[in-house]
ZAKEZA-778616 format. One record per residue (C-alpha): residue number from 1; chain; x negated, y negated, z negated. Coordinates in nm, 3 decimals. Each point is the difference from the previous one (the first is absolute). Layout:
# residues N
SITE  num  cadena        X        Y        Z
SITE  NUM       A        X        Y        Z
...
This chain:
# residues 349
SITE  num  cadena        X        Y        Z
SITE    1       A    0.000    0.000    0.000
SITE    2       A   -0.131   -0.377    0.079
SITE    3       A    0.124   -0.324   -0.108
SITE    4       A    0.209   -0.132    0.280
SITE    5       A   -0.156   -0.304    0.177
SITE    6       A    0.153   -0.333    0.083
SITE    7       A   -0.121    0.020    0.381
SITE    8       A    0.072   -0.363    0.144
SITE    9       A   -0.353   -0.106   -0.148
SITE   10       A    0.022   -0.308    0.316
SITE   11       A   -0.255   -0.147    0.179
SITE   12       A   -0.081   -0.273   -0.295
SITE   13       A   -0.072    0.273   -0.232
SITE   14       A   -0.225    0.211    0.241
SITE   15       A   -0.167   -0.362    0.072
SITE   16       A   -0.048   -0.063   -0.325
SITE   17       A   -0.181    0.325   -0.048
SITE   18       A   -0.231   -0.042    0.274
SITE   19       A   -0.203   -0.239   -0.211
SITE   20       A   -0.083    0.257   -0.232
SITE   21       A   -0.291    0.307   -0.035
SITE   22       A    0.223    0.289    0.137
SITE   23       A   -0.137    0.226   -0.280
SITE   24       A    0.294    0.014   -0.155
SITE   25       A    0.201    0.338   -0.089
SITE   26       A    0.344   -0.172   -0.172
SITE   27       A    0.099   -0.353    0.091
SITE   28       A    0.419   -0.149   -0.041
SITE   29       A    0.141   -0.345   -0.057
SITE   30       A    0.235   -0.087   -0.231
SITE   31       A    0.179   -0.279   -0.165
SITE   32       A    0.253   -0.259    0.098
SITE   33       A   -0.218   -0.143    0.281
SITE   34       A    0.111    0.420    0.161
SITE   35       A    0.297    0.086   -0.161
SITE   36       A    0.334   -0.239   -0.038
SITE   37       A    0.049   -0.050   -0.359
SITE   38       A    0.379   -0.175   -0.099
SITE   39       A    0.035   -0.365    0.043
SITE   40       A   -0.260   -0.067    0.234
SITE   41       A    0.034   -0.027    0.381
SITE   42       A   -0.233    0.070    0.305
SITE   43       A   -0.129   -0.332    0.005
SITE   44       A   -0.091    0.089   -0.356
SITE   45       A   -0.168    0.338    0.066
SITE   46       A   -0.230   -0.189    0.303
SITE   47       A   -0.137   -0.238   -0.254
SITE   48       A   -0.065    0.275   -0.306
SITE   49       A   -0.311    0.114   -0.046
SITE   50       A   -0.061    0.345    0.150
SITE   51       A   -0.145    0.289   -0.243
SITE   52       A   -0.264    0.278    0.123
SITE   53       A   -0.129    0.284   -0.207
SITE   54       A   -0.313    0.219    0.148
SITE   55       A   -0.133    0.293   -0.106
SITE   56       A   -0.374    0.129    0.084
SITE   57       A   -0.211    0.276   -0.076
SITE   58       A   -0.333   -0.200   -0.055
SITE   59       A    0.055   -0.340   -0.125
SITE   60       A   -0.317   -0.119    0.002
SITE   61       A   -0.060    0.008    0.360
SITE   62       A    0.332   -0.093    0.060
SITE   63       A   -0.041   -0.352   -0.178
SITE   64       A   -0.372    0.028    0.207
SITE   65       A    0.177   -0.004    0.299
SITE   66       A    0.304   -0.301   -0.074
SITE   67       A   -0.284   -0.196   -0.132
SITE   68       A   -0.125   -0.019    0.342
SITE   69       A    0.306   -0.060    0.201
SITE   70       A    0.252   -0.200   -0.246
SITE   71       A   -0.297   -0.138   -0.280
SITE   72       A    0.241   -0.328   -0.044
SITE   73       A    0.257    0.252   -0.151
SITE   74       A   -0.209    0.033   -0.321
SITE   75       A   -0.032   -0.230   -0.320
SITE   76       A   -0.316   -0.074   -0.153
SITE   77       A   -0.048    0.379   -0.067
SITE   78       A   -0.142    0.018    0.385
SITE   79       A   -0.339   -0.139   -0.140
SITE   80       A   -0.025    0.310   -0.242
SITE   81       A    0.017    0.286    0.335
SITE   82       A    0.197    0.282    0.071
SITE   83       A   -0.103    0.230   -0.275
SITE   84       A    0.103   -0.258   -0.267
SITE   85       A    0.340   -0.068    0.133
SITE   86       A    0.042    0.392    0.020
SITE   87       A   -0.092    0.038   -0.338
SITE   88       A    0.251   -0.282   -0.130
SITE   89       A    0.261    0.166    0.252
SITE   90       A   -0.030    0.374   -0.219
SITE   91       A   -0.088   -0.148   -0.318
SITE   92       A    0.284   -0.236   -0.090
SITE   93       A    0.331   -0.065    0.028
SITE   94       A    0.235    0.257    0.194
SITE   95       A   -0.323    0.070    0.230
SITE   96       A    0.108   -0.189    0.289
SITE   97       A   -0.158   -0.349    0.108
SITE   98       A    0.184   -0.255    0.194
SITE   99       A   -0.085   -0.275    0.179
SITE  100       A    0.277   -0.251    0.048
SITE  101       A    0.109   -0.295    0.189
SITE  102       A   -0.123    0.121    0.289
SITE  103       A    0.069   -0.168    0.367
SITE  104       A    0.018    0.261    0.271
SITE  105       A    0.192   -0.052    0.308
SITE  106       A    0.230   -0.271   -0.112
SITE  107       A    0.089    0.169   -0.341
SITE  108       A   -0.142   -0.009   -0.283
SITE  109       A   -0.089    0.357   -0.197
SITE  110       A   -0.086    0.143   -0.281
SITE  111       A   -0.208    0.375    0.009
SITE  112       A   -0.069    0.237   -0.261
SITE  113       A   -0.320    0.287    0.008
SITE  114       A    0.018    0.310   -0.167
SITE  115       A   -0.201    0.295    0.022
SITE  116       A    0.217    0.292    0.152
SITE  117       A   -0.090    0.219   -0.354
SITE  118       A    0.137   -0.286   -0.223
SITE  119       A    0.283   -0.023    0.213
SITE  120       A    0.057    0.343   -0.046
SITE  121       A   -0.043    0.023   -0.390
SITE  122       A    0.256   -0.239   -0.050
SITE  123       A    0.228    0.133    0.265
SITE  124       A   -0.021    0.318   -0.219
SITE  125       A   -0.028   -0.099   -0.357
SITE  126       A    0.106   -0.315   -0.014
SITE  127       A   -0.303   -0.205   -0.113
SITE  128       A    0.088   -0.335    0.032
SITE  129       A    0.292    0.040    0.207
SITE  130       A   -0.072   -0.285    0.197
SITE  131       A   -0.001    0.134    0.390
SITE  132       A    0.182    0.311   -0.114
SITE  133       A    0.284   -0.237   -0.120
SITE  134       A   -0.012   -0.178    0.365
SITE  135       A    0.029    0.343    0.148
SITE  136       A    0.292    0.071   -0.198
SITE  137       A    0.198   -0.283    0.252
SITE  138       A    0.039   -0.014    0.347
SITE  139       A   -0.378   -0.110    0.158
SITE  140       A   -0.095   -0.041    0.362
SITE  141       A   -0.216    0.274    0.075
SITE  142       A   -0.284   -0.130    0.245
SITE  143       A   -0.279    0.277   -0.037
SITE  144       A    0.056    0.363   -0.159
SITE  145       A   -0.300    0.215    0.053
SITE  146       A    0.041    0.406    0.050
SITE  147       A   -0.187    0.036   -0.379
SITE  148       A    0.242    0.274   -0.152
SITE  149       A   -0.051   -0.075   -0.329
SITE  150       A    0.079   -0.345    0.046
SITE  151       A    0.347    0.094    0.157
SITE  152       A    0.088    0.196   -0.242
SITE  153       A   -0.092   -0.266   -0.347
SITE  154       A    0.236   -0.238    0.192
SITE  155       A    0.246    0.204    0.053
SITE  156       A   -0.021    0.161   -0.384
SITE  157       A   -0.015   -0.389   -0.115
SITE  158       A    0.394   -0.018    0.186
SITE  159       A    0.093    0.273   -0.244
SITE  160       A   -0.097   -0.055   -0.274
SITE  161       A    0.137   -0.378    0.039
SITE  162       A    0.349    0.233    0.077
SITE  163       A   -0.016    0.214   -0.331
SITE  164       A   -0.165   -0.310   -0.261
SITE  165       A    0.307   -0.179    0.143
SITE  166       A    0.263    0.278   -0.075
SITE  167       A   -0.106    0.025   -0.350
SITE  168       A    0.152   -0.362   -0.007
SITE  169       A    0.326    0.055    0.165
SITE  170       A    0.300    0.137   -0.129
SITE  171       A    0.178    0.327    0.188
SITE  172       A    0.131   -0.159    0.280
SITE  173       A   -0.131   -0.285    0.102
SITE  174       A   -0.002   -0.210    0.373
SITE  175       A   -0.307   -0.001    0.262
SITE  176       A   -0.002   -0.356   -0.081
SITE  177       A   -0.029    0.070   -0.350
SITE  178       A   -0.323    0.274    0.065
SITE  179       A   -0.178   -0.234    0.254
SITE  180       A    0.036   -0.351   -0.297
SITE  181       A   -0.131    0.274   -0.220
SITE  182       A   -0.295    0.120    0.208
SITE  183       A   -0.100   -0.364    0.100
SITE  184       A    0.058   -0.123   -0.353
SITE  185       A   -0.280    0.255   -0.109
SITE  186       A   -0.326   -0.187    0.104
SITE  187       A    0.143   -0.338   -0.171
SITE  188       A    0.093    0.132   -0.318
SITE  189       A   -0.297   -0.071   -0.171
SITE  190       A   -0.101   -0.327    0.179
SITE  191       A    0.041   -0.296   -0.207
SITE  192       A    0.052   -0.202    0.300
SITE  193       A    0.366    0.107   -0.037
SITE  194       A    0.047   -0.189   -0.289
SITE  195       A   -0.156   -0.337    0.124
SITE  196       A   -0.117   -0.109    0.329
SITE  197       A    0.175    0.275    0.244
SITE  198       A    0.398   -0.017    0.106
SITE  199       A    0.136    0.253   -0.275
SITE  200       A    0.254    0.092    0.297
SITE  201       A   -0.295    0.120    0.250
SITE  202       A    0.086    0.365   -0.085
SITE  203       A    0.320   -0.041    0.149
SITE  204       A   -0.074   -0.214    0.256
SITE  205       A   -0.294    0.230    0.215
SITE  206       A    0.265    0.292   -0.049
SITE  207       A    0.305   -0.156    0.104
SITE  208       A   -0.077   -0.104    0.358
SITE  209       A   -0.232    0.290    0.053
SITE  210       A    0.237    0.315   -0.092
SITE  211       A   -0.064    0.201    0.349
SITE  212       A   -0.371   -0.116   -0.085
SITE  213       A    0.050    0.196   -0.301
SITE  214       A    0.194    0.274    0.119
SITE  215       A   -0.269    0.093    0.285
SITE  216       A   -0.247    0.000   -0.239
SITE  217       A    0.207    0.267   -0.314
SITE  218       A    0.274    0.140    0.228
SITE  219       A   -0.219    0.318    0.056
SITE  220       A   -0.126    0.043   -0.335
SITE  221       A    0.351   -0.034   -0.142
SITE  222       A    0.110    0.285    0.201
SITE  223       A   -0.234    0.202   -0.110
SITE  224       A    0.000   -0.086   -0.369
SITE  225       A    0.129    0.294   -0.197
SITE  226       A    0.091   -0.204   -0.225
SITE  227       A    0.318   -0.221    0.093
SITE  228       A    0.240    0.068    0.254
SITE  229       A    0.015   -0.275    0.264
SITE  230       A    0.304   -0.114    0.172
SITE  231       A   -0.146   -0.251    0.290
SITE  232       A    0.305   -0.030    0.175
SITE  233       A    0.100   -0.154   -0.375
SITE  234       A   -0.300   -0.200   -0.084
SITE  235       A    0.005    0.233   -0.324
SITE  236       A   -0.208    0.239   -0.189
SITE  237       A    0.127    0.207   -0.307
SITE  238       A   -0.220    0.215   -0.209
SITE  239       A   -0.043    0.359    0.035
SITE  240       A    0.140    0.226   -0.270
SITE  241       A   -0.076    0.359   -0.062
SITE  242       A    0.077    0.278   -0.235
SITE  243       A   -0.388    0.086   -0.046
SITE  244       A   -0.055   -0.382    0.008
SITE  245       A    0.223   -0.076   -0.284
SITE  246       A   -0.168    0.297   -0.208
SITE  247       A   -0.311   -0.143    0.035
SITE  248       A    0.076   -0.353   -0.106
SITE  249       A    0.218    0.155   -0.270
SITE  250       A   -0.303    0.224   -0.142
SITE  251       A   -0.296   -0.326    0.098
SITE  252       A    0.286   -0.220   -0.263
SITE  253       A   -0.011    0.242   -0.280
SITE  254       A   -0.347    0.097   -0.010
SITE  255       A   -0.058   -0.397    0.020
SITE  256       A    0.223   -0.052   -0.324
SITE  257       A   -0.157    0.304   -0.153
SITE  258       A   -0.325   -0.160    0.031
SITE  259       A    0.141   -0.360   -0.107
SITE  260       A    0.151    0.157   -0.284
SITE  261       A   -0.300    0.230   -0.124
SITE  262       A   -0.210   -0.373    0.063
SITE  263       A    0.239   -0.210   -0.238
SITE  264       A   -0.023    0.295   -0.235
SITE  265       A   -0.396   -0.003   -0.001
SITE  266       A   -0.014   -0.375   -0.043
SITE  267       A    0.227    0.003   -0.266
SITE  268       A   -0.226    0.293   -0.222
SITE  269       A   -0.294   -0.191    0.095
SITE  270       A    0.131   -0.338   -0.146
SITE  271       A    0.155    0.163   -0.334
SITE  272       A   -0.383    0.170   -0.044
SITE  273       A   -0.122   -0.311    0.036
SITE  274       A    0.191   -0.156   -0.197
SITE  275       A   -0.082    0.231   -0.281
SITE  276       A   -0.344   -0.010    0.013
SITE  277       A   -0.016   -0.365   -0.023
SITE  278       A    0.244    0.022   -0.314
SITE  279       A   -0.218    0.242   -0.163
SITE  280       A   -0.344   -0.217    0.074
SITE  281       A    0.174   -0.320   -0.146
SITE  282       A    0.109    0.233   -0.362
SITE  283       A   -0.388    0.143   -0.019
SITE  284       A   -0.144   -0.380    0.022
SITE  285       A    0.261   -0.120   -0.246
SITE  286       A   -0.108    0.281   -0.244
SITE  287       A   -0.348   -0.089    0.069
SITE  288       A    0.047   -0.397   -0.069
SITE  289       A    0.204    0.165   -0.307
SITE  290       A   -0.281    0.193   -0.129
SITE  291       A   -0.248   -0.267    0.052
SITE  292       A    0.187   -0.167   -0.288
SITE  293       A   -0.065    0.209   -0.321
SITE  294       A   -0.294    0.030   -0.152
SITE  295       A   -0.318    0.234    0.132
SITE  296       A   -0.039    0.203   -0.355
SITE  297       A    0.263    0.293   -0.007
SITE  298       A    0.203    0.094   -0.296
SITE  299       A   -0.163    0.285   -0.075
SITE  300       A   -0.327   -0.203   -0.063
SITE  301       A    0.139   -0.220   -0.218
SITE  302       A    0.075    0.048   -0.388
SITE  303       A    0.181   -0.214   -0.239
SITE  304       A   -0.155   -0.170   -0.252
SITE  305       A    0.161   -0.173   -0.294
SITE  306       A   -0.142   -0.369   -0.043
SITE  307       A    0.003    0.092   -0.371
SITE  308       A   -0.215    0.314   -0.052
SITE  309       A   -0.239   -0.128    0.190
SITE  310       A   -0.296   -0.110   -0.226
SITE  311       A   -0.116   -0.367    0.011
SITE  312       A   -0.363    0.158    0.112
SITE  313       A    0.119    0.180    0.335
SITE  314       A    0.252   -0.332    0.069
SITE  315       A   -0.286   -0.220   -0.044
SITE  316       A   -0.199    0.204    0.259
SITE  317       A    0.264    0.046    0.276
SITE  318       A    0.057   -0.279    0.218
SITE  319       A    0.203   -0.329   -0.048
SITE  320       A    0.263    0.183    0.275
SITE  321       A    0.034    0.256   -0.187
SITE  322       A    0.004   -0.084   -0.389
SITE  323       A    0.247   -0.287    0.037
SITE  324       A    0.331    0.246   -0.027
SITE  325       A    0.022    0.194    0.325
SITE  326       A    0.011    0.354   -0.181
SITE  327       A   -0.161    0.134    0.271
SITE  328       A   -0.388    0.212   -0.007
SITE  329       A   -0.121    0.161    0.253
SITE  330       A   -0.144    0.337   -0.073
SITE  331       A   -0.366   -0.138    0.133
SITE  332       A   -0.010   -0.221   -0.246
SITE  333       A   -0.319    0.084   -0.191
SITE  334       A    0.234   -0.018   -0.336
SITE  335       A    0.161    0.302   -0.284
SITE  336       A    0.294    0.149    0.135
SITE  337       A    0.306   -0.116   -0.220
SITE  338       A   -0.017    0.102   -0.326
SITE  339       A   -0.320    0.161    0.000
SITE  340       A   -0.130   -0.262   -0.261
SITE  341       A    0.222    0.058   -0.263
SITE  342       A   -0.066    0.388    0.048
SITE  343       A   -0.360   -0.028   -0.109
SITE  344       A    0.098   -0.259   -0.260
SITE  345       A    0.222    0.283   -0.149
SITE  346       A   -0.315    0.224    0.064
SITE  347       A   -0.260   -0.170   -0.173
SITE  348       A    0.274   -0.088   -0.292
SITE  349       A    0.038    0.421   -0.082
């Protein structure tokens, strides 16, 4: 399968290639200078500017080669060579340099370089989605090279525009529904739509360009297992099965089994955590608790009354401790309690 191509390409645009290296393996125009958007009349289109995108398989000598036939196309960058604007090209941005404002017969133009293998990585993963979101509306196909794999990413980037676009629709929905959908995908995420770009430009490259659009899907949409397409309705309604239903039945439940077994674990993990900080705070309290009494234990100590202690051993204990605390310490160098009037007694039988 290829991607159908817009044949009238015209004299001008064939012209308008002519001034180019004919190295080229993928090269369309696009825009509102090609295509009629809503509002705006021939007269208009004539004076737009007119959008080219070319893909090559060695940019370096590409840019070699349009630095010798069109050097007044290039900025300042012409002073740095080939390699450097090559480099700039892959390294930055969505790997495409333009150069803009440019005169050729009568019209001014804008072109964009890309290397045919950057092409083809976005095409297929959706890198930047910057050319593969042109491709996903109507282009003027100029040059298409026999490259296989080429054929093929642009005709998997048309399907997978289809299927990201049905995950937004409801059941049944209209073709112009799908193709606002598919052309709404490579402005969803430019900020341009909220300032600085008509917030209606959506709706206006689809609305004058529906057999555009049609040319471009109409084969893919037959094919698509997927929905069922009426064309001879303009409408599309998704595909229901018995085994389909089983499987998005059984995908649902396993999903909430998993959601439910996740809330579950998050919930144990905060109550644990919750306890262990509860039981630090209690052993630092006890600590700071601790800290408070004094460092000689009970069993160490021994009461003394203040009044069988003789005058001699009070006299010799320290201020702190003869002035009425009660307390001795068993390393005091003193009698135990008592002992005293034991030997008194002694001596006296």
């Amino acid at each position: 399968m290829t991607v159908p191509a817009l044949h009238n390409t015209g004299v001008l645009y064939r012209r308008i290639l002519s001034h180019f290296p004919q190295d080229i393996t993928l090269a369309f125009a696009y825009g509102s200078g090609v295509f009629k958007h809503h509002g705006s009349s021939q007269g208009q289109m004539e004076k737009n500017m007119l959008d080219f995108v070319f893909a090559v398989d060695d940019p370096v000598t590409w840019h070699t080669m349009n630095l010798l036939q069109n050097r007044k196309h290039y900025s300042i960058l012409k002073l740095l060579g080939p390699k450097t604007i090559s480099s700039i090209q892959s390294d930055h941005g969505a790997a495409v340099y333009y150069n803009t404002l440019v005169p050729v017969d009568g019209r001014t133009i804008k072109y964009g370089v890309i290397s045919t293998q950057s092409l083809m990585d976005d095409l297929m993963h959706w890198n930047t989605l910057y050319v593969a979101g042109r491709l996903h509306k109507p282009v003027k196909m100029l040059v298409q090279s026999e490259n296989g794999s080429l054929r093929a990413a642009l005709v998997s980037n048309l399907k997978s525009a289809v299927t990201a676009s049905f995950l937004m629709l409801p059941e049944s929905f209209t073709e112009e529904e799908l193709f606002l959908q598919i052309a709404g995908l490579s402005y969803a995420g430019d900020f341009r739509m909220v300032f600085g770009e008509d917030r209606s430009k959506v709706s206006n490259i689809v609305r004058d360009n529906m057999q555009h659009f049609k040319t471009l899907y109409s084969n893919i949409l037959h094919d698509c297992p997927l929905v069922v397409y009426k064309s001879q309705q303009a409408k599309l309604e998704v595909r229901h099965s018995e085994d389909t239903s089983r499987t998005m039945y059984t995908r649902n439940t396993q999903v909430l089994q998993y959601t439910t077994a996740l809330l579950l674990l998050l919930l144990l993990l905060g109550y644990c955590k919750i306890t262990f900080y509860t039981h630090v705070i209690q052993q630092r309290s006890d600590q700071e608790h601790e800290g408070c009494e004094p460092d000689v234990e009970p069993q160490q100590k021994q009461k003394c009354p203040q009044s069988e202690t003789p005058p001699a051993v009070m006299s010799s204990l320290p201020v702190h401790l003869s002035r009425g605390s009660g307390w001795c310490p068993v390393y005091v160098p003193t009698p135990p309690c008592g002992q005293d009037k034991e030997e008194d007694d002694g001596r006296g039988r």
